[in-house]
C-alpha positions as CSV (number, residue, x, y, z in Angstrom):
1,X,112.8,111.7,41.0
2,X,113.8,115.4,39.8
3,X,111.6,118.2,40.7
4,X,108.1,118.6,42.2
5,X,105.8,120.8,40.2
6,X,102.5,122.0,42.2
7,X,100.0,122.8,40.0
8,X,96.8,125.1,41.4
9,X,93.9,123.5,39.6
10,X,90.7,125.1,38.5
11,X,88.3,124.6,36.2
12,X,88.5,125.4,32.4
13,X,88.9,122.4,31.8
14,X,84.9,122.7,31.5
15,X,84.7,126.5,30.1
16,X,87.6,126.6,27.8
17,X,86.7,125.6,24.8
18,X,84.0,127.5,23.2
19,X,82.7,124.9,20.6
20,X,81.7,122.0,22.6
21,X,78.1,123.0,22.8
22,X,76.8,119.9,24.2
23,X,79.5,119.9,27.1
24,X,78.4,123.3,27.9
25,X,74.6,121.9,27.9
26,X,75.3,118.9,30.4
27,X,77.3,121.2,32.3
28,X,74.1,123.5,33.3
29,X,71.9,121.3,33.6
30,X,73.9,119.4,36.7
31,X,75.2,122.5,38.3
32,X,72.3,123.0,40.2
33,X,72.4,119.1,41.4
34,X,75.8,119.0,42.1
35,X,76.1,122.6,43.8
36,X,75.7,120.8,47.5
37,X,79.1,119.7,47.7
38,X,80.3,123.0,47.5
39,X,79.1,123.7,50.9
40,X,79.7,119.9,52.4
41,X,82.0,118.6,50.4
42,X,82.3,114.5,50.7
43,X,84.4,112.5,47.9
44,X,82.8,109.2,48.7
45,X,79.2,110.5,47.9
46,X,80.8,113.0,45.1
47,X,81.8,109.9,43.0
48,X,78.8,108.1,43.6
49,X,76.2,111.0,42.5
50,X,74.8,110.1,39.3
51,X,75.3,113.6,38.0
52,X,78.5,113.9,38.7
53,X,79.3,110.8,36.9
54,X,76.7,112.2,33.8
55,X,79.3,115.4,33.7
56,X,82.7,113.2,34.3
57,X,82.0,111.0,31.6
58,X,81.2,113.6,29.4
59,X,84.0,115.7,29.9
60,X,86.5,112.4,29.9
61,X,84.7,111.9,26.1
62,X,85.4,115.5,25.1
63,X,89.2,115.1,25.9
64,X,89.6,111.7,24.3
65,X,88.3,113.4,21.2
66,X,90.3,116.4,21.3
67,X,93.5,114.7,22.1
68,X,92.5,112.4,19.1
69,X,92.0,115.5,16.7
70,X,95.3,116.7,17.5
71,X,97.2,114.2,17.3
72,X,95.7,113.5,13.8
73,X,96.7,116.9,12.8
74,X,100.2,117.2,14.6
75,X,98.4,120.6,16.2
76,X,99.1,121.6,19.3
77,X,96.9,120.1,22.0
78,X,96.7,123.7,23.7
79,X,93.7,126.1,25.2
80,X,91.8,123.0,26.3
81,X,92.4,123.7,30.0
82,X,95.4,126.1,31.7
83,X,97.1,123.4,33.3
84,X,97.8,122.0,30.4
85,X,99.1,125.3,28.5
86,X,101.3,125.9,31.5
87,X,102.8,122.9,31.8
88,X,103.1,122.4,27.9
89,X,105.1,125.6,28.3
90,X,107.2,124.3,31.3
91,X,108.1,121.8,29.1
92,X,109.3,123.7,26.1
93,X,111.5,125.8,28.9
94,X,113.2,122.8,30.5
95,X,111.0,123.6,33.3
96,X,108.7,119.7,33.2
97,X,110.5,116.3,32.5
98,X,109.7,112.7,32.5
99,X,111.9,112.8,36.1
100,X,109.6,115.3,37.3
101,X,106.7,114.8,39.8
102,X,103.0,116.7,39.2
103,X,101.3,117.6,42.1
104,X,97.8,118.6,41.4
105,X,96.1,120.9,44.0
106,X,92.6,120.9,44.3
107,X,89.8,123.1,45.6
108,X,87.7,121.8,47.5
109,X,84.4,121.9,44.7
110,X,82.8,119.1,42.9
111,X,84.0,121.1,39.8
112,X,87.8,121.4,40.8
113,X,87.9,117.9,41.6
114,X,86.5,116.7,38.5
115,X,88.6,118.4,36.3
116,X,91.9,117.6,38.7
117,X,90.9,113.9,38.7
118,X,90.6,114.2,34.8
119,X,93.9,116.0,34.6
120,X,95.8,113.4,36.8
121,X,94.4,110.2,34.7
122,X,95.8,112.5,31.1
123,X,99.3,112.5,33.0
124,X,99.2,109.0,34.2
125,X,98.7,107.9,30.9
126,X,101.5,109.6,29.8
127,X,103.7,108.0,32.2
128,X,104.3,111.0,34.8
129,X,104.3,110.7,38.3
130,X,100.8,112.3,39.1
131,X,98.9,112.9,41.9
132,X,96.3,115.3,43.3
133,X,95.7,116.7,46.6
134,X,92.2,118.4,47.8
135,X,92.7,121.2,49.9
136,X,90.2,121.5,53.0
137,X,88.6,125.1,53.3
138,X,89.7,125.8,49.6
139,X,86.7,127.2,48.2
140,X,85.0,130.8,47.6
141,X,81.9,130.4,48.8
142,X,82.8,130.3,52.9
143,X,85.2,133.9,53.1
144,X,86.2,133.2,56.7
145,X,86.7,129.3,56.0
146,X,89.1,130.2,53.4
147,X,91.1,132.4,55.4
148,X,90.9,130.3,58.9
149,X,91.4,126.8,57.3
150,X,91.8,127.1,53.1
151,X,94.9,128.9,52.8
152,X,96.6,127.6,55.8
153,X,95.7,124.1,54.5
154,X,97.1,125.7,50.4
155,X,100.1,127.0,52.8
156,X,100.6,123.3,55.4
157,X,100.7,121.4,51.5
158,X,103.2,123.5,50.1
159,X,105.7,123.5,52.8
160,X,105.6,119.9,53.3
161,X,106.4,119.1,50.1
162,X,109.7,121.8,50.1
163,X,110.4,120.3,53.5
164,X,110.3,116.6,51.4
165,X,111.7,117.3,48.0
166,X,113.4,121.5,48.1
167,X,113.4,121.8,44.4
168,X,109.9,122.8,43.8
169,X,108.3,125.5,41.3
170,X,104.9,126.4,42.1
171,X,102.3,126.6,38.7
172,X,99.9,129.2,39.7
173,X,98.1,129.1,36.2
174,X,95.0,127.6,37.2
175,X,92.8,127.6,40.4
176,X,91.7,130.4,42.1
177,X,93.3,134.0,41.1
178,X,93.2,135.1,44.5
179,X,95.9,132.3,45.5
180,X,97.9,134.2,43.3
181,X,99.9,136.8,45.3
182,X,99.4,133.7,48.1
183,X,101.7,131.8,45.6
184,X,103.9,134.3,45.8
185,X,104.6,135.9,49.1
186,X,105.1,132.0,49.9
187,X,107.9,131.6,47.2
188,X,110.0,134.6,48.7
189,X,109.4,132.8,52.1
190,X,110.5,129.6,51.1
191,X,112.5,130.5,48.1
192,X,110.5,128.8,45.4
193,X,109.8,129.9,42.1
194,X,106.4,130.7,40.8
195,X,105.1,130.8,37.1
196,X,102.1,131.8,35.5
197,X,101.0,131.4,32.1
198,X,98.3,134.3,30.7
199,X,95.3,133.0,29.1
200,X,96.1,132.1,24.9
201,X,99.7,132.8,25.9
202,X,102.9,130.6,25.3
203,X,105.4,132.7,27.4
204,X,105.7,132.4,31.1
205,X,105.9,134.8,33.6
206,X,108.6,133.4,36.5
207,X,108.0,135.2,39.9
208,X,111.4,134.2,41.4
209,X,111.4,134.9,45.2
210,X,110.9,138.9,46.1
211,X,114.1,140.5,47.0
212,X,112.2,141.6,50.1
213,X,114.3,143.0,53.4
214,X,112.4,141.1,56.1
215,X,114.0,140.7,59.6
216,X,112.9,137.1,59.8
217,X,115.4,137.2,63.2
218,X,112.5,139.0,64.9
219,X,109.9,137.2,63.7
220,X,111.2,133.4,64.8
221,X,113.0,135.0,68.0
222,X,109.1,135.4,68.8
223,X,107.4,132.6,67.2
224,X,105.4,132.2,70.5
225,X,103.2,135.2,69.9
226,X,102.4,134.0,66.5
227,X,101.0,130.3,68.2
228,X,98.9,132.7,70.5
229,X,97.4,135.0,67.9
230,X,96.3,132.0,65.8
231,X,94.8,130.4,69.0
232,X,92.9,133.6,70.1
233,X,94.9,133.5,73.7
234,X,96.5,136.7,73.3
235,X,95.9,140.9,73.1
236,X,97.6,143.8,72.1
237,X,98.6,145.2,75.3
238,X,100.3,141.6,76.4
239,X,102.3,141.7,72.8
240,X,103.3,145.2,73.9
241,X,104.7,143.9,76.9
242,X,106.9,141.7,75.1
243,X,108.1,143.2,72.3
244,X,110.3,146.7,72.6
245,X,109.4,149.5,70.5
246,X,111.4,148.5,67.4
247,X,110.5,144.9,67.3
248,X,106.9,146.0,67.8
249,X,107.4,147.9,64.1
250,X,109.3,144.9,62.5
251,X,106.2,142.3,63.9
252,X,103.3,145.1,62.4
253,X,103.4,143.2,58.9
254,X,102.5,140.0,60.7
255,X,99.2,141.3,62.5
256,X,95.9,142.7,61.7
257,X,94.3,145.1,64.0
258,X,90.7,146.1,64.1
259,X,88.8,148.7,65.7
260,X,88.7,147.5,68.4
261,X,92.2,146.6,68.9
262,X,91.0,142.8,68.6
263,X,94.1,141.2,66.8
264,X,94.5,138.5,64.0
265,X,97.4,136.7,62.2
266,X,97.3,139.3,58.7
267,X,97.4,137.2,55.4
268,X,101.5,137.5,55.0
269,X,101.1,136.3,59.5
270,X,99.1,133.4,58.3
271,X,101.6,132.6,55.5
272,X,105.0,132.7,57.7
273,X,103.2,131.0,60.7
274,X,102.1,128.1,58.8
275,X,105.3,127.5,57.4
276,X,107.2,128.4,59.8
277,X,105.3,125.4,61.6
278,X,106.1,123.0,59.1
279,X,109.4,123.3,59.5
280,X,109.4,122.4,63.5
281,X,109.3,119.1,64.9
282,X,106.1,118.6,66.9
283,X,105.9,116.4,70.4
284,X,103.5,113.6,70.6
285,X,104.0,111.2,73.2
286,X,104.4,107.7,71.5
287,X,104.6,104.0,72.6
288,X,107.1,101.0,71.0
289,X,105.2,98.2,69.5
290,X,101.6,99.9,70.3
291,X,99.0,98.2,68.0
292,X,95.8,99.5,67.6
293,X,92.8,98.0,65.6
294,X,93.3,97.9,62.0
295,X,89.0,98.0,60.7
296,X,87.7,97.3,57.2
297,X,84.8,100.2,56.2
298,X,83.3,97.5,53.5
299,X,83.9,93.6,53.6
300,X,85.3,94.5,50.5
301,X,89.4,93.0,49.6
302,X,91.9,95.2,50.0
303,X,94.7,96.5,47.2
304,X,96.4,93.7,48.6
305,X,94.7,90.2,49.1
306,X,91.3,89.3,47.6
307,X,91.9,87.1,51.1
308,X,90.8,90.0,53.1
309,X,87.2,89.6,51.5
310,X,84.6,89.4,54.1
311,X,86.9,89.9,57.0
312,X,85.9,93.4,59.3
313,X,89.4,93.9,60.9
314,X,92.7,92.8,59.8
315,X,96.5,92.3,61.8
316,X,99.1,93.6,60.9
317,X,100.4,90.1,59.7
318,X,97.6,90.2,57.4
319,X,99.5,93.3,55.7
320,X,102.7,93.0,53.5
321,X,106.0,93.5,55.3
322,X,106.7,96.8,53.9
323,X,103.2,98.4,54.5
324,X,103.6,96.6,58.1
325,X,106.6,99.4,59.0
326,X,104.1,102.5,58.3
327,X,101.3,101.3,60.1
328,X,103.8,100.8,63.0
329,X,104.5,104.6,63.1
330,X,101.0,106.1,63.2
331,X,100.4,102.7,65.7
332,X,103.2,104.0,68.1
333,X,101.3,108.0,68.5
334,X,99.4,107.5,71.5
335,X,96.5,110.0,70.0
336,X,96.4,107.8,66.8
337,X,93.0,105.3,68.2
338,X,91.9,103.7,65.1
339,X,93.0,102.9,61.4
340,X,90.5,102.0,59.4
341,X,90.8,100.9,55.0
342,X,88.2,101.8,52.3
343,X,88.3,102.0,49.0
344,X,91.4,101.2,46.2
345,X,92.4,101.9,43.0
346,X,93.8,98.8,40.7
347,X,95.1,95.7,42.6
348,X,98.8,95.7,43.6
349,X,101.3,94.2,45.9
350,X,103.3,97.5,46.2
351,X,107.1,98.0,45.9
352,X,109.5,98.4,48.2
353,X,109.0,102.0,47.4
354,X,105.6,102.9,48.9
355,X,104.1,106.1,51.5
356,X,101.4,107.2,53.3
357,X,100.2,110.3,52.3
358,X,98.1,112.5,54.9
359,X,95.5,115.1,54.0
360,X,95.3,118.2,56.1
361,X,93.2,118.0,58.7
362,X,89.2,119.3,57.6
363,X,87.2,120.9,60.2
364,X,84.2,119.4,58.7
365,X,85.6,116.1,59.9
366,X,86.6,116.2,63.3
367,X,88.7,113.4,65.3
368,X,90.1,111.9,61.8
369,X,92.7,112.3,58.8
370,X,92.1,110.7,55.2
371,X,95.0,109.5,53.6
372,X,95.8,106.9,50.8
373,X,98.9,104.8,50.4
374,X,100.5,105.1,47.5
375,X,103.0,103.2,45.6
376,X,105.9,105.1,44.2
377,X,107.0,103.0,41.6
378,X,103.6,102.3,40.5
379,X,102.9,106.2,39.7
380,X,100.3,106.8,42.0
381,X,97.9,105.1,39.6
382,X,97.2,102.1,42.6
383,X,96.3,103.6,46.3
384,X,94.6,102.5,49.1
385,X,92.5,104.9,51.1
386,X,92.6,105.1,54.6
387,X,91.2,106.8,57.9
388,X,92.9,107.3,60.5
389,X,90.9,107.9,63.8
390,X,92.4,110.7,66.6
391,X,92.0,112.1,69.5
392,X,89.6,115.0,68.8
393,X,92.2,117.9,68.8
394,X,95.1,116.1,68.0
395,X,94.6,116.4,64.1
396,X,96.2,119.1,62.8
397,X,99.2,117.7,65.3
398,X,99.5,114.5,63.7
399,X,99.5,116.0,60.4
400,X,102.2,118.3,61.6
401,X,104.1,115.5,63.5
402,X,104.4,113.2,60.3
403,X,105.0,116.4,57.6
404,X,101.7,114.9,55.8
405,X,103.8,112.2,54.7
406,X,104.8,108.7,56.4
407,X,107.6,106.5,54.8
């Protein structure tokens, strides 16, 4: 595998292209049906919704015809969505290969998602190694969700997957525009390079990191204070106690202070605290050869076994051998109670090759992480989705324990 490329999606997918008059028709009409998932967002009942699947299918037509028109005419198959543009330009700069890995990032919209999930099945088909991700908290419609739980979610995502792979290039093209400058504060943090492609464009702007004199000594000498700003268990007259004058000035870029002195984590804070995080190993207390219940939500087979129709909870013998080694390390965190399988994506055995990937914790979903098991070699075009049940509280430390990824 060569590089990572995370890709911010959005959704022009759907607003692009100016002539498809009856995509534009279907797309009003189910807005106003589909708008409640914007404030409770729930895949499951997403893909189930019958305008949802009205709107999918129509745009999955529309790009099937455009991709046919182009290739009849050897045009470019441009301006039909920005992630597309911007990684058709990565491409032309040696910046996308066939070794490369896309990582589409979703908001967490009916909108974003359908137009990721469309996105991902395009890439598939052309033999890349494709995946999407749905944020928790990234939206616009909820300011203080986004701040409190979107962009350190955007932030937790990022990290692991420069903790996992190091050669990663951020796509800022799509999505949101306020993830923008996000985007890239965190590439000078980390050191990761950030493009973005202007609308009917072919040349890329590259933000490399900012050559930017931060005292990051300071800063992780007193980690500490960070944790207790982001947990509310701290005030400015205790962090004046603890810092001397001049490290006091070097820490001000890290903290907000209101009017009434009542202090918060300030948007660069948030940015170097979250991954900061990711980067240190977090303590759960864990037991050898633990087994904990492994539940079916349907009596449905599993990606594995049409053998494990009908039955409501499965061993782990039941399992292949090499999925049986994952489930032992989420079995052997004490706070992990309950595993539980839904849905799948295309029958398959799995390679040797194969990971659990975890989902950042959602605060709309207390005492549980979703995650899917993927197989490597298999493209992430076959997954198994799972639920992991937790102590309520423990989430966002399980997620943090494992680096969102178990192999």
């Amino acid at each position: 595998m060569g590089r990572t490329i995370l890709v911010n999606v959005g959704t022009s997918l759907l607003t692009n292209e100016p002539n498809a008059t009856d995509l534009k028709q279907i797309y009003d009409k189910v807005k106003q049906y589909l708008q409640e998932f914007n404030n409770n967002f729930n895949e499951v009942n997403l893909k189930k919704n019958i305008y949802y699947q009205e709107i999918y299918n129509k745009v999955k037509e529309y790009f099937s015809e455009r991709k046919r028109e182009t290739d009849k005419t050897k045009l470019p198959f441009r301006y039909i969505s920005a992630e597309i543009n911007s990684l058709k330009a990565m491409e032309q700069n040696n910046l996308l290969s066939k070794d490369d890995e896309i990582v589409l990032i979703l908001t967490e919209t009916w909108d974003g998602y359908l137009c990721g999930k469309i996105l991902e099945e395009y890439y598939i088909d052309l033999e890349l190694y494709c995946e999407t991700i749905i944020v928790p908290g990234l939206q616009v419609f909820d300011a203080k969700r986004f701040r409190t739980e979107g962009m350190p979610n955007y932030v937790k995502i990022i990290a692991n997957y420069w903790l996992e792979k190091k050669d990663i290039i951020i796509n800022a093209t799509g999505g949101f525009k306020a993830l923008i400058p996000y985007a890239i504060l965190l590439g000078s943090i980390l050191k990761i390079k950030v493009i973005y492609l202007f609308e009917n464009s072919t040349e890329l702007i590259i933000f490399p990191p900012l050559n930017i004199d931060w005292d990051l000594s300071v800063w992780d000498k007193h980690s500490d204070i960070l944790k207790e700003i982001n947990e509310n268990r701290i005030t400015l007259d205790d962090i004046r106690k603890k810092l001397s004058e001049e490290e006091s000035i070097k820490f001000l870029p890290l903290i907000d202070i209101n009017e009434n002195n009542i202090i918060s984590l300030s948007t660069l804070g948030i940015l170097y605290y979250e991954a900061s995080t990711s980067k240190k190993p977090i303590q759960l207390e864990k037991k050898t050869n633990r087994i904990i219940p492994i539940k079916k939500a349907k009596e449905h087979p599993t990606i594995w076994s049409e053998s494990h129709r009908g039955k409501h909870e499965l061993n782990l013998s039941d399992l292949p051998e090499h999925i049986r080694s994952l489930f032992k390390k989420l079995m052997e965190v004490k706070v992990v109670k309950e595993i539980i399988l839904g849905d799948f994506d295309e029958r398959s055995n799995y390679s040797s090759e194969c990971m659990i990937r975890l989902f950042p914790f959602d605060s709309k979903q207390k005492g549980k992480l979703n995650a899917k098991i993927c197989d490597r070699e298999g493209k992430l075009n076959k997954y198994q989705n799972l639920c992991i049940q937790i102590d309520e509280g423990y989430e966002k430390m399980v997620y943090d324990y494992f680096h969102g990824l178990i192999k």
